[in-house]
N, C-alpha and C positions, 0 to 999 in steps of 0.2 A: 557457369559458376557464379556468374555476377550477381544472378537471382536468386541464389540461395537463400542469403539474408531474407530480400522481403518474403519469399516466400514462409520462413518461421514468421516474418511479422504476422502475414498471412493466418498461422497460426493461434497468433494472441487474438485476433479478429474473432475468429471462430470460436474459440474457448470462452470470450467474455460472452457472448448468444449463448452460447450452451450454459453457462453461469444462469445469465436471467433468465433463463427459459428455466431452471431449476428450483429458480427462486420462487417463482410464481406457481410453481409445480409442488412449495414444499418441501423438496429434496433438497435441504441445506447442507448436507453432509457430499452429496453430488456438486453441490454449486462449491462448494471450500476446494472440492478435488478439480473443475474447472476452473478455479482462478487461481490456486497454483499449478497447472498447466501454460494457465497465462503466465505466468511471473515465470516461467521457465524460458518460455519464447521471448519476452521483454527483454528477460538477460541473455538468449544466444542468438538471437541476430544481432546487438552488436558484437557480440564476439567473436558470430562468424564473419563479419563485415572487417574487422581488426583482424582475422587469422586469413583471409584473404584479399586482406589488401584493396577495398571495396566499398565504394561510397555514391552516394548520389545524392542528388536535392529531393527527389522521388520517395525515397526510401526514408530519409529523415521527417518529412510529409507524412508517411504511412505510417512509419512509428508511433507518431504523435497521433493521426488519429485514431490507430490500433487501441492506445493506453487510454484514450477518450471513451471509450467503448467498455474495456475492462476494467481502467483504475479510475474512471471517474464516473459513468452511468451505472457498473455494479456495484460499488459501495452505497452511495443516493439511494438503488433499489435497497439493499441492506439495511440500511440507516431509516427509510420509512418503513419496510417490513419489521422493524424492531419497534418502535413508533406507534404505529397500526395493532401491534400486538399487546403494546404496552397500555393504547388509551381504553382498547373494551370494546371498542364501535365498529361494528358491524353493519351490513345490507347499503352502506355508502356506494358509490362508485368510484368518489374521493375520499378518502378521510383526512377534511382537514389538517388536523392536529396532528398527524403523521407527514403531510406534504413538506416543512421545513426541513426533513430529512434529505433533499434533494438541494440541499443546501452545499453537502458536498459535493454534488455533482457540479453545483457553478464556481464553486472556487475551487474544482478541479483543473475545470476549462483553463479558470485565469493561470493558475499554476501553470498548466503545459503552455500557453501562450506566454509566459515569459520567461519560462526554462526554454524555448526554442530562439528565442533573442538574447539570455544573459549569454556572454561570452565569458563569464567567471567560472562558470558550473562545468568547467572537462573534467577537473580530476573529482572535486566532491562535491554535495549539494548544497545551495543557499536555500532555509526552509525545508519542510520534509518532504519529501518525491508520493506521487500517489500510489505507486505500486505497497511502500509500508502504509499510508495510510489505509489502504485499500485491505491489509492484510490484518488490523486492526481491527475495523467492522467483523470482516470474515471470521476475527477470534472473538466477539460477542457474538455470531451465531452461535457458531459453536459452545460457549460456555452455554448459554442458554440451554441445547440441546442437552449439555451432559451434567448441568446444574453442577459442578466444581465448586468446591467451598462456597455453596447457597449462593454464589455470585447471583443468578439467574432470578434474584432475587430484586438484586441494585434495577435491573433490565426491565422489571417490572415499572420501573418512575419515570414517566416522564420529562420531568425534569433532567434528571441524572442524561438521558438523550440528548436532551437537550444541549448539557453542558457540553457533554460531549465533541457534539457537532459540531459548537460553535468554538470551542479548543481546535478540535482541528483543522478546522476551515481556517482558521487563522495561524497555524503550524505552518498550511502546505505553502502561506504568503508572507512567512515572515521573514526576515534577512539574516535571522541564526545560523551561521555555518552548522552541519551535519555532515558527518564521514562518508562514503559512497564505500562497497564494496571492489571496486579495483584496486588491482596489485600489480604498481609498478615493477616490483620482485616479490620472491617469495620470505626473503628473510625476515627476521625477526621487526631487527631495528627499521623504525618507519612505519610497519604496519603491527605494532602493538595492540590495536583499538580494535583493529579488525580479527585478530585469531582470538581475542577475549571473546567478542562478540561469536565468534561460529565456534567457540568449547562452552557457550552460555545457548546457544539455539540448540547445541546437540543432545544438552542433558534436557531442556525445555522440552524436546518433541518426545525424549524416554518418559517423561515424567507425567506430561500433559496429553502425548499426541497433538491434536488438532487444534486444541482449546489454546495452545503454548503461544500464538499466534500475538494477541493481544497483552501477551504477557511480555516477548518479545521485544514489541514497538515501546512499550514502556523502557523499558531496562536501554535500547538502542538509542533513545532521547537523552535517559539520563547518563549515558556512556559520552552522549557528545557534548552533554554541559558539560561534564568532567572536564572531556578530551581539550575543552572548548579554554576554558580556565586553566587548565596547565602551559595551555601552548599561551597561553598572553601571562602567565608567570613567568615563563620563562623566556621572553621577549624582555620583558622588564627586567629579568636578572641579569 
């Protein structure tokens, strides 16, 4: 029973490989459906490490570099595949002007390496967690692919990448409190932020399907300034 957990961590391993083997394959619509597989196993091995009572230094180890694999070398793949497609250059082996895409992949790194030391981050996150930011890229494949309100348009600048990048690369290391998805209980009061948030993701996935993704992480940022400035209003009242 002990190994259950890592064995889903196991899981996220596997699904970020399968991601970038998708990615490089083209199959962007395969690779969105591997990395939320990954984001499935990210969130149920702890959960089942919490419903069975079950911890180790091993596993907290594997976690980490599980999500190093999924939420920080497939978005970087992402983020220069968008890059690459955006600058026109071809017959390279590298394309420059697409390499700073992998920009997320390094201040992924630093992210997980200091969420493995903050001891503030049990119940929510300081900075954004890379699995949303992860889930962010995978919603510009996506618009891309299904061209959504001409976005796939914006996709075409590099610039616009650019900014991108470097916004979230500085999201995943900044000391902005952001809500986490656990629930201490299920009731209302307390987790207000978080049932807005999953009756905003449920109409999101009718509306957009896959594309909802990036649409999402937007809406989830500005829920937590909200959330962020209510709760120091009313500190101060």
């Amino acid at each position: 029973m002990k190994h259950i957990p890592n064995s889903i961590t196991l899981i996220n391993v596997f699904a970020g490989c399968c991601a970038s083997i998708c990615l490089f394959a083209d199959a962007d619509i395969w690779a969105i459906g591997f990395i939320m597989l990954a984001g499935m196993a990210d969130f149920g091995d702890g959960l089942a490490a919490r419903l069975l009572g079950v911890s180790s230094p091993v596993g907290k180890e594997l976690d980490s570099l599980a999500d190093m694999i999924s939420f920080g070398f497939v978005p970087g793949l992402i983020a220069y595949k968008l890059l690459d497609q955006a600058s026109g250059q071809t017959g390279d082996p590298i394309n420059w002007i697409a390499i700073p895409g992998f920009a997320i992949t390094i201040f992924s790194a630093v992210r997980l390496a200091r969420f493995n030391l903050d001891e503030r981050q049990t119940q929510d996150f300081i900075g954004l967690n890379t699995p949303t930011c992860t889930a962010f890229f995978a919603g510009l494949l996506a618009l891309g692919t299904r061209n959504i309100f001409g976005i796939s348009g914006m996709l075409d600048q590099v610039w616009v990448l650019y900014l991108l990048i470097g916004l979230f690369s500085w999201l995943m290391n900044t000391d902005f409190p952001m809500f986490s998805f656990k629930f201490k209980q299920l009731s209302w009061k307390g987790n207000e932020i978080r049932y807005i948030f999953m009756v905003t993701t449920i109409v999101f996935f009718i509306l957009l399907k896959e594309a909802a993704f990036s649409a999402l992480v937007i809406v989830y940022i500005l829920l937590a300034i909200a959330h962020n400035m209510f709760a120091k209003s009313n500190k101060q009242a």
